[in-house]
N, C-alpha and C positions, 0 to 999 in steps of 0.2 A: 544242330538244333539250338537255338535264340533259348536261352535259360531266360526264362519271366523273372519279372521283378518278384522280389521277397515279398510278401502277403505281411503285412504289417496285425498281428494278435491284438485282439479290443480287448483290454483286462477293464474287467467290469471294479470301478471305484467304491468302496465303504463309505459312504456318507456317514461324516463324522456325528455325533450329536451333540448341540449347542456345547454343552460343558466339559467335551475335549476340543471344544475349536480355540484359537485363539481370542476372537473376538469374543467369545462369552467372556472368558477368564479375563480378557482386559476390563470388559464391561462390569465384573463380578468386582475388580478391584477398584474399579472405579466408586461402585456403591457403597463397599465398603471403608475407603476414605472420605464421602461423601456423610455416612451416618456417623464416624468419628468425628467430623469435625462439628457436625451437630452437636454429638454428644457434648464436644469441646466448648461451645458455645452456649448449652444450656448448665453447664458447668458453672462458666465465666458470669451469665447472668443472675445466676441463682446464690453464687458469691456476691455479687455485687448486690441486689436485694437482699440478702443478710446479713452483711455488714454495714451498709450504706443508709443509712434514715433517709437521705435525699433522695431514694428513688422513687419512684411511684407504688401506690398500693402496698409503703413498707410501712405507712402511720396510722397505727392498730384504733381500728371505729372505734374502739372501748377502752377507756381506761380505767382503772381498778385501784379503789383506796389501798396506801398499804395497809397489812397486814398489824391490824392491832390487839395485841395480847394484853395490854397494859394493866384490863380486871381480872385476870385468869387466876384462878385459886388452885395449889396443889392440891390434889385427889387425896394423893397416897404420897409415903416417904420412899418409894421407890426409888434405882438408880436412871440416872437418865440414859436414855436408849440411845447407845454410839450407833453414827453412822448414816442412821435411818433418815433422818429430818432434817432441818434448819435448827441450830441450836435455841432459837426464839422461839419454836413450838416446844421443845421436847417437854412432856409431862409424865406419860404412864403409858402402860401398856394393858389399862384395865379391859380393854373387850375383847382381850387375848384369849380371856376367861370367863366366855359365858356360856350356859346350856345351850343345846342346841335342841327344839322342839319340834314333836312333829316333820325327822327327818325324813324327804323322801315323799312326803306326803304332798306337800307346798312348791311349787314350781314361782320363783323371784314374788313372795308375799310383799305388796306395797303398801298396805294400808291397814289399821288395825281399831276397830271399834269393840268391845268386850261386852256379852250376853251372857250373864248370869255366870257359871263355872267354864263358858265354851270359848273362842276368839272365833271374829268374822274376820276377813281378810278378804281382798283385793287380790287375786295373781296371773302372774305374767302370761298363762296359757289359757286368758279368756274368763277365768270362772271368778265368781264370788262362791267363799267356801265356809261354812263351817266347823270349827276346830273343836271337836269336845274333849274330853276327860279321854283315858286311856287309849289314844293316839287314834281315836275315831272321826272320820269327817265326814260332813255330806255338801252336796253343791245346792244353792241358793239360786244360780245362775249362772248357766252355762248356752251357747248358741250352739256350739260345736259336740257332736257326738263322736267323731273322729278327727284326730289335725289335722288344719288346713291350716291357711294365712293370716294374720294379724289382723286382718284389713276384715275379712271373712269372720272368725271366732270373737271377734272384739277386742277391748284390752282394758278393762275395770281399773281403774284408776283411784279417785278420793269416797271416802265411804265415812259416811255419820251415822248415828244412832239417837233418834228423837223419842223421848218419853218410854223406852226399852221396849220397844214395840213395832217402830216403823224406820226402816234401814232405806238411807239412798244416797245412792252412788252415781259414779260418772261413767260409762264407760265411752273411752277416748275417740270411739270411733260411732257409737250407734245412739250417745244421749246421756237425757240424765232420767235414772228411774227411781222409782220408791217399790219396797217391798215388805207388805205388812208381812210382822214374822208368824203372825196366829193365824191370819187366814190363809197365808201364802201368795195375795193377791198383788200381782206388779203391774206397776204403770209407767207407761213414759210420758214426761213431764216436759220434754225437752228433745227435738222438736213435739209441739202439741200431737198428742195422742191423734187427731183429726188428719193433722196433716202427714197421712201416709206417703206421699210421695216426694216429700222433701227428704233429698239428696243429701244427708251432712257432709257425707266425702269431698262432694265436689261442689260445698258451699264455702263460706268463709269461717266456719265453726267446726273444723276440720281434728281439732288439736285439745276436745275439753281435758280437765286434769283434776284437779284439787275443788272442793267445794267446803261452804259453810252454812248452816240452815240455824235461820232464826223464826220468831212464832209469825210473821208474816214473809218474808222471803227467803229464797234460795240464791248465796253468791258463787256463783262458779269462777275458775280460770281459765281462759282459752289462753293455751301458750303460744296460739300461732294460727294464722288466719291464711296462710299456704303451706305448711309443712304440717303431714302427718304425723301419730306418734312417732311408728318407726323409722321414721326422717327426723328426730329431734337432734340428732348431730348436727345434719344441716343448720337446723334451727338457730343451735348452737354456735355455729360456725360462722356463720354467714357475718354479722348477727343479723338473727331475726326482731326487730321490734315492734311486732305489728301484734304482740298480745294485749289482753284486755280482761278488765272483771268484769262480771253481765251478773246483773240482776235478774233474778224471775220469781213474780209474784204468785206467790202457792195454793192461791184463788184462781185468779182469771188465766193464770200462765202465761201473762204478758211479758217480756223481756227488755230490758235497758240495758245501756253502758255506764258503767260506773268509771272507769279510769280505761284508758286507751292507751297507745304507744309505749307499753310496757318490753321490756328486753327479758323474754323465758317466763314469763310472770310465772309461778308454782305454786308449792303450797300457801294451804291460808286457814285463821285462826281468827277467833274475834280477841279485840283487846280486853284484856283481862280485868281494865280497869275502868272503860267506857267502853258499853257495847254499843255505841253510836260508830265506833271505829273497826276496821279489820286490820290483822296484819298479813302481811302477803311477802313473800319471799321470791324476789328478783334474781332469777341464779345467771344471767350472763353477766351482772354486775356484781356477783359475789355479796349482796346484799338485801337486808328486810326494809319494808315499807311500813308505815301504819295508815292508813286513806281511810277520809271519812265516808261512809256507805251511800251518804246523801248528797257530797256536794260533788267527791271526785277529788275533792283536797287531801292533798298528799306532804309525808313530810319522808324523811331520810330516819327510820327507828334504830337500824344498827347495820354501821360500814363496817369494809377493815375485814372480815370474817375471812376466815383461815382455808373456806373451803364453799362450794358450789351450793347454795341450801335449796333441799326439797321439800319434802313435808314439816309440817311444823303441828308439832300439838301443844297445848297448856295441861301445866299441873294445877290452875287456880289464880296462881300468883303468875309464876314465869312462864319460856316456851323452849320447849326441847325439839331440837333442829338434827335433822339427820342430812351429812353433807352427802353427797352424789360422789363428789372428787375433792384430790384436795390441791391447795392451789402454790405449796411447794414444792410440787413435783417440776421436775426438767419441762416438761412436755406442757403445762400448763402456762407456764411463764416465758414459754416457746411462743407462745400463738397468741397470747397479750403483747408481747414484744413486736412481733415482726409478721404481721396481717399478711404477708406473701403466701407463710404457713398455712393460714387459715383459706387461703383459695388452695392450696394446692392438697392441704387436709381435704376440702370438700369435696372436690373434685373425684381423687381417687376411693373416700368414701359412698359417693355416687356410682362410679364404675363397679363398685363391689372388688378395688383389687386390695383395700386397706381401710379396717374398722380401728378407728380412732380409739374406741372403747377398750379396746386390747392394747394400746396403748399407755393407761391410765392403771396407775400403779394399784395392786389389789390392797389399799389401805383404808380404814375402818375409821371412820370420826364422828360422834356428837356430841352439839354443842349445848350449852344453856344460857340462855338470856332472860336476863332480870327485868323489872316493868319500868324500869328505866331506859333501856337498851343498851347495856352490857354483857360483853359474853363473858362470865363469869366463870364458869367451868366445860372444860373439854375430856372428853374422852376417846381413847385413842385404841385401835390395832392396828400397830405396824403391820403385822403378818398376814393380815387378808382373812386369820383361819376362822376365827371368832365372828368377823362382820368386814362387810368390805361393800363398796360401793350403795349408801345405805340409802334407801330413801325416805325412813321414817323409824322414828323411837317415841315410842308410845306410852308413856307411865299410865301402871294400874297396879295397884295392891302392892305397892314398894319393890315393882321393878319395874325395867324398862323392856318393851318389847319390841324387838327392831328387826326392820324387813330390809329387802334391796331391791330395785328396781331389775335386776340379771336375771334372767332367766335360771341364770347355773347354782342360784344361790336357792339349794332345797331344804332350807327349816330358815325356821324362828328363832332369831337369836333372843335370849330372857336375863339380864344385869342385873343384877341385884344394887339397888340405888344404899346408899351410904347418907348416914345421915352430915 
């Protein structure tokens, strides 16, 4: 009998999965060399735009006076603080050492006008508030009854106090209102009360901030005619120059421009010594203006400033400047220097993967300028604990009363001014 051919067994094969096959793992390493030398190459470029002024987008839009100290008066005979500063700033560490009011209460107070024994304030979570006597407050104005968005609850900004009766304020996102404090009656002034369906968001008055009211008009600052508040980094960054002071007439509600093509334009203050003038605080150029209200003529009132100015108030004579940042920092004199920084600051501040603002060292600075425009006296916290990031100091009854524009910053810092 003829023995058959052997029967050949089908062993059924394991198909392997991509990433034990070879060709995966060639292909995996292949990627892998391929994003190193990426990596290597933005390396290589990001070296050469920071060492190289010849390359493109490394010569910074802005340049910035230096740093002039030259009228600055010792505070105190304190020792100078090693370590902290530029040996050309060191003075004190007076805002090391101030009360802290109303903690807990106050969510980053910006702005500070004074009623009788109480303070009104500006803050970061939407509301205008009331500060009374034994750590009591009420709201003035509020949109929000639970958080929501910036954009949503508002974000109160500059605030006056006319004839100790009639409060109006900016807020940055919804206008400019008045609020009588006896009848409790509010108006918006700005867009016209009429025009309910104007848009401010998504007009070019996107960014109001700081104002000044005289017996016939209202000066506001628009710091930006495309960036929201909470985009003021960009603002910042970019730079934006597309601020302006607007006039509006406290009769008809009519609106003009007074000065245009400003960089951050911010606080503002009338001149103490011709109220035909205002001064206004230019924070992307580290500097104050004084501009006539009528013509639009502008002059240069005080360069050189040591740091970012936001609000500005008068004691009568001078103006007490609360700086934002200050401009001896690493990180400051990064992005004046080499403009690549500042695209690539905005950028990843945009994406939400890095706030610039955390960045920015927690240090405490107000200045004072004389009606000459000299900054004559500074004051300082290195430490953040006192005051940090400041956007307004307010003198009333022989102290100062200074807010921050942070959110995380919960009380009223209170200096006791020196003669």
């Amino acid at each position: 009998m003829r023995r058959g051919t052997p029967r050949k067994h089908i062993v059924s094969a394991r198909i392997k999965p991509p990433y034990e096959s070879k060709g995966f793992s060639h292909h995996l390493w292949r990627a892998i060399k391929r994003t190193f030398l990426n990596v290597i190459i933005v390396i290589i470029l990001f070296a050469l735009l920071f060492f190289t002024d010849g390359f493109w987008m490394c010569t910074s839009p802005i340049t910035l006076t230096p740093i002039d100290l030259s009228g600055v008066k010792k505070v105190t005979k304190e020792k100078e603080i090693p370590n902290l500063m530029d040996p050309s700033t060191r003075e004190n560490s007076e805002l090391m050492f101030v009360d802290h009011l109303y903690e807990n209460v106050v969510s980053g107070p910006e702005s500070f006008v004074f009623y009788g024994n109480s303070i009104i304030t500006t803050c970061a979570d939407g509301k205008v508030m009331m500060l009374k006597p034994n750590n009591e407050s009420s709201d003035l104005y509020s949109r929000c009854d639970k958080p929501d968005t910036e954009k949503v609850c508002g974000r109160p900004l500059g605030i006056e106090l006319v004839d100790n009766r009639t409060l109006f304020f900016v807020d940055s996102y919804h206008g400019l209102f008045s609020l009588d404090l006896e009848t409790q009656k509010q108006t918006r002034l700005f867009p016209k009360p009429e025009d309910s369906d104007f848009d401010i968001l998504n007009s070019t008055y996107r960014f109001l901030n700081s104002l000044q009211v005289d017996d016939q008009s209202i000066y506001f600052t628009l710091s930006s005619d495309h960036n929201n508040r909470e985009d003021f980094v960009n603002a910042f960054m970019e730079p934006d120059c597309t601020g302006r002071i607007i006039k509006l007439d406290r009769k008809s509600l009519e609106h003009s421009t007074v000065l245009s093509n400003l960089c951050f334009p911010n606080g503002l203050s009338t001149d103490t010594g011709d109220e035909n003038y205002l001064i206004v605080s230019e924070l992307s150029y580290a500097r104050v203006l004084r501009v006539n209200k009528h013509s639009g003529e502008y002059t240069v009132f005080a360069d050189g400033l040591p740091g970012f100015p936001d609000n500005i108030r008068t004691d009568g004579k001078g103006y007490w400047v609360g700086f934002s940042g200050v401009r001896f920092s690493a990180f400051a004199n990064l992005i004046y220097e080499r403009a690549f920084i500042r695209v690539v600051t905005k950028y990843l501040n945009t994406m939400h993967i890095l706030n610039p603002v955390n960045m920015v060292p927690p240090y405490g600075l107000v200045g004072y300028i004389d009606q000459k425009g000299t900054l004559t006296k500074l004051l300082h916290d290195p430490s953040g604990q006192g005051a940090q990031k400041i956007s307004e100091a307010a003198p009333h009854g022989g102290y100062l009363y200074i807010g921050s524009y942070h959110p995380k910053f919960k009380w009223v810092s209170r200096y006791k001014l020196k003669n």
